[in-house]
Structures are given as C-alpha cells and as structure tokens.
C-alpha positions in Angstrom: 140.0 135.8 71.3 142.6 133.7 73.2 141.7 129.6 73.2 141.1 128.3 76.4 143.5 125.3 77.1 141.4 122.6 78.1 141.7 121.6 81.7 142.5 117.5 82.7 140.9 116.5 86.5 144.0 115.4 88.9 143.3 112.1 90.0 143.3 111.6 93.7 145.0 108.1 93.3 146.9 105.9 90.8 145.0 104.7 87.4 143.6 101.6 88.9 141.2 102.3 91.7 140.3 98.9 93.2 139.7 95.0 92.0 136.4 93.6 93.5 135.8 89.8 94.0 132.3 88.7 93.6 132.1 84.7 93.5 128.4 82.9 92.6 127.1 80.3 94.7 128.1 77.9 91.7 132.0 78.3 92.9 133.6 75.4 94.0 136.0 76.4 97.0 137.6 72.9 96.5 139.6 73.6 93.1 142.2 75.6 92.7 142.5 78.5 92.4 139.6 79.1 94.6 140.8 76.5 97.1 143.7 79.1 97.8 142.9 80.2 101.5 143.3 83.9 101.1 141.4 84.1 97.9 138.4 82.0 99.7 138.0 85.5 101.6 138.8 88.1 99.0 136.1 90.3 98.0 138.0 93.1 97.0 142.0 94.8 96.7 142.3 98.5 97.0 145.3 100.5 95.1 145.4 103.7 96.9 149.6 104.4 96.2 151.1 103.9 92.9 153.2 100.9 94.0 151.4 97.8 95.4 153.6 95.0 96.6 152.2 91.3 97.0 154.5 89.4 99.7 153.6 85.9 100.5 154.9 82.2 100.5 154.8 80.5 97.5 151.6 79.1 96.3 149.6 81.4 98.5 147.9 82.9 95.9 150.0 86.1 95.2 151.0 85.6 91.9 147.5 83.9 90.6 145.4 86.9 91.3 148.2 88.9 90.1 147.6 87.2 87.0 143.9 87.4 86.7 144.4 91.0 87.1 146.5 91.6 84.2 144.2 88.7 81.9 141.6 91.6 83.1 143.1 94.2 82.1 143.7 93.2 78.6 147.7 91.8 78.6 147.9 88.5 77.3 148.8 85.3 79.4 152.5 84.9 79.5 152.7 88.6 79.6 154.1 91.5 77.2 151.7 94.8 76.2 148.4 94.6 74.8 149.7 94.4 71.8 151.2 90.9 72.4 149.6 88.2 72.7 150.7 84.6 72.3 150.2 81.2 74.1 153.2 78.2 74.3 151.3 76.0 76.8 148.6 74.2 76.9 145.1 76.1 76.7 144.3 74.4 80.8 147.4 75.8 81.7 145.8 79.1 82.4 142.3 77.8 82.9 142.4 78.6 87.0 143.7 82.6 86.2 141.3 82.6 83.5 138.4 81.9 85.9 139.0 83.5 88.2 139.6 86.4 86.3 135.7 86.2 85.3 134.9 87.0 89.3 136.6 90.2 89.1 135.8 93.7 88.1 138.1 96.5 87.9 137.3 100.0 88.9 139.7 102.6 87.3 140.0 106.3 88.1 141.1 106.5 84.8 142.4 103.9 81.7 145.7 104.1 81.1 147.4 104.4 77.2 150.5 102.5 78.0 151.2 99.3 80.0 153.1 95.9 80.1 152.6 92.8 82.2 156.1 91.2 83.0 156.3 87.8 84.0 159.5 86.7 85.0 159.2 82.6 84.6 158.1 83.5 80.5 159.8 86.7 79.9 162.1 83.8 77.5 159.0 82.8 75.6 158.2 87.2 75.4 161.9 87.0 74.1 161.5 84.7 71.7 158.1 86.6 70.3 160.0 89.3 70.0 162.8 87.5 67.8 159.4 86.4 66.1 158.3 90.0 65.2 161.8 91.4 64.1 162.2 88.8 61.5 159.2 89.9 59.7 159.2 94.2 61.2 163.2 94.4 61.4 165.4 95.6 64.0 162.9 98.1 64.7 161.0 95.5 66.5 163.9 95.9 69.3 163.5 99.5 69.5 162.0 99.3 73.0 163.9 96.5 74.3 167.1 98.6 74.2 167.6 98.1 70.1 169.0 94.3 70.0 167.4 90.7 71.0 166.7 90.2 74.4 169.1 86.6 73.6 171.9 88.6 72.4 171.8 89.7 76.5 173.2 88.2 80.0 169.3 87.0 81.6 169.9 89.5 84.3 170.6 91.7 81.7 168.0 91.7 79.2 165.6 91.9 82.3 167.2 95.2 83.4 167.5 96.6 79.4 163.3 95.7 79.6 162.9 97.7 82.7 165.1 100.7 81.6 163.7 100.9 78.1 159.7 100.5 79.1 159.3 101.8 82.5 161.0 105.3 82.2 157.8 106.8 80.1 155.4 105.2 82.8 152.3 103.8 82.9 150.8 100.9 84.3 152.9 97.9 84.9 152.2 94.8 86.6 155.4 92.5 87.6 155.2 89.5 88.5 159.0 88.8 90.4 161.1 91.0 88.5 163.9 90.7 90.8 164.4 86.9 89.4 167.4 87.6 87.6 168.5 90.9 89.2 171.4 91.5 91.3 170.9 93.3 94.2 172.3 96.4 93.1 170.0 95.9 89.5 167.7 95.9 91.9 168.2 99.0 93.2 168.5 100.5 89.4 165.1 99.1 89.3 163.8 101.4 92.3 165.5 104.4 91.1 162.9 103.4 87.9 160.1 103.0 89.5 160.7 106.4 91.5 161.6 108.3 87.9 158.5 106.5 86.5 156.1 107.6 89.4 156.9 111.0 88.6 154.3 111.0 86.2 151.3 110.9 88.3 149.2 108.2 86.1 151.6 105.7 86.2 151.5 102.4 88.8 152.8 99.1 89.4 151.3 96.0 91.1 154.1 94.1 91.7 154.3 90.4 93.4 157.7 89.9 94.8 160.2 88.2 97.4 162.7 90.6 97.4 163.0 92.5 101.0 165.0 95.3 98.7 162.5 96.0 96.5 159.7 96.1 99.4 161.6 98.8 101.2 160.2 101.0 97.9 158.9 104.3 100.0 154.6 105.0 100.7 154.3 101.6 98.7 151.4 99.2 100.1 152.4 96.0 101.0 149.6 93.2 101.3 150.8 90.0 102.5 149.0 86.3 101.5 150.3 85.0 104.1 147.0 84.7 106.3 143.8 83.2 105.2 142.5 87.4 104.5 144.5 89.8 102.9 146.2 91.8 105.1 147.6 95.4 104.7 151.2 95.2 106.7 154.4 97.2 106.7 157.6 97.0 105.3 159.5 95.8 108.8 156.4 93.7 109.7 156.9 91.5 106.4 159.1 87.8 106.8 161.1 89.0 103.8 162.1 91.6 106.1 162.7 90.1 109.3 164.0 86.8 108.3 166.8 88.9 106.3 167.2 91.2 109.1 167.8 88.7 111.8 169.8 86.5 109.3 172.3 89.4 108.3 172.9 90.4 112.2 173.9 87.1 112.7 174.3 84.9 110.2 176.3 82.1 112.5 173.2 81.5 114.8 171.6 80.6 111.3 173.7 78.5 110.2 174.1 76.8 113.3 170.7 75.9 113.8 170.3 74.7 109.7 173.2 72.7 109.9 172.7 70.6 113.6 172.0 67.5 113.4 
C-alpha cells in the first residue's frame, strides 16, 4: 500500500506573526527605554510581509525594540545565532532591552529552525568570537562566514561574505543597520539576498535601517518611529526617501542653504 506523504499547512504570513506590548502599572514612563515616545504607545507590531523595515531618527526607539525582539527570540545580546552567546560590556549595558523585552510576547505562525540577529555596531566583537571558536573547532568554525576570519576581510567586506554565506538558506533574520559598511551597490547585492532568501516561504527579516536603497525593497512594510505612535507608511512617504530625492535633484540648493552664513 503506497505511504502517504505527510502534508505541511502553508502559512498565510511570515514565521513571526506579531509582538504584543503589555506594560504593568509598576512601569516608570520616565526611564529609558520606556521614556522613548513611541514606545510609551506601543501595544503591539504586526509582521504581515516577510520584510519589515524600521525607519526613524536616531534614538527614537527603532533599534531598542528591535533589540528586545531578538533577546525574545532567543539570540544573544550583541547578536550572532542562538548558538552564540557572549557579553563584552557591562551587564547594565543591556538592562533597558532586557526590560523591556519582559513586556513583550511573541506570537508565531510557526518557529523557525534557523536564524541570526546581526548587529552592525558589534558585528567586531561577533568577529572576534568567531576567531574565539576556530582556535579551539578549526577552520571549520569559518565554514559559514565564507571559510576564513571575518579580520582577514575589508569591514564592508566581511559584512557582505556574512550576508552571502547565512542569508541564502533563509530563515529568520533580524538586522539591525546592515547597510553600515556597505556600499551602495553591496547594498543592492544585499536585496538581490533578501529576494533569493524570501523564496522560501518561512523565512523573514525585521530589519532597522537608514538606507533609502534598501527601503525601496518591494511589498516590504515600512513603520516609521518618527511620531509618538508607530505608524505604517510607504516607501516615497519616508524622510530617507524624500530628503535623498530632493537632495539628488538638486543638490546646489542644498548646499547652498547648509553652507550660508
């Protein structure tokens, strides 16, 4: 009698299905990170595309619950996969995430097998862990950083070698500015990715960025920090956009008004 082959559900959205914010009355909307103004509002983030884009100024807040996220879903502080996890600051240093991380609850349509949490301001200290492992494993301990130390390579570099050697399989991935080091057109080799990655479809990326190339990603949602609520915008409606826009069409006006005295 012929085996039935077991039969997986589609999902009807990316692995993560939504965060939800639930602070206690003991919360103290004075300290950060809660004195952030658009997580004084959040109650809850919905992922219903496989790429999610924070936008926002700096210290709105983008990149701390970006954070809290990924200490949620099991990736360790300074970033890496689940299976690394390592601390070179101070224990207070990650206190705020770490709390606020203990308001939030994840839903997931379904848990993913693979993942990483890049974090571009301590992807050195990842580096350096690395170097760590391969002097006790070997070189195999490079295997998915493109076979050598991430030192051996030009920043920019060893950023893209991550990207093209871990985000190809897919799964989920959350990115904390990965265009830091990248070059505009890495930038692009980093879309193309993302695209080959979201082929497969369990795989997602939360990504916090200031790059308008990168935001131009197709059917991505874009939430901007930029208001005291999160707010759901388009790509031409973000400032990345329209400050570049209006800056590449005419970049003397610019300049001009910069530089009067």
């Amino acid at each position: 009698m012929k085996k039935l082959k077991k039969t997986v559900p589609l999902l009807d959205g990316p692995s993560l299905d939504k965060a939800k914010i639930a602070f206690t009355n003991t919360v103290d909307f004075n300290r950060y990170p809660f004195s952030i103004p658009p997580l004084k509002n959040l109650r809850e983030i919905t992922f219903p595309t496989q790429v999610t884009f924070f936008v926002g100024e700096n210290g709105t807040g983008k990149s701390t619950i970006l954070e809290a996220i990924a200490y949620k879903s099991g990736f360790g502080p300074e970033g890496g996969s689940k299976n690394i996890n390592f601390k070179t600051s101070e224990e207070k240093t990650y206190t705020g995430t770490q709390n606020l991380a203990e308001y939030i609850t994840l839903s997931w349509r379904q848990k993913p097998k693979h993942g990483y949490f890049f974090r571009a301001e301590s992807f050195f200290n990842v580096a350096n862990y690395i170097d760590t492992i391969a002097r006790e494993w070997g070189e195999i301990a490079y295997d998915p950083y493109g076979g050598k130390s991430l030192h051996e390579q030009s920043h920019g570099e060893s950023f893209l070698s991550f990207f093209k050697n871990r985000v190809g399989a897919g799964g989920f991935f959350i990115f904390d500015e990965p265009e830091a080091a990248l070059s505009p057109q890495r930038q692009l080799s980093l879309m193309a990715l993302i695209h080959q990655a979201c082929k497969n479809p369990a795989s997602q990326f939360i990504i916090a960025t200031h790059s308008p190339i990168l935001l131009a990603y197709q059917n991505a949602t874009i939430y901007s920090f930029d208001a005291d609520n999160l707010t759901r915008i388009a790509y031409t409606d973000t400032e990345h956009y329209q400050i570049t826009k209006h800056f590449l069409d005419n970049p003397e006006r610019y300049l001009q008004h910069l530089f009067e005295e």
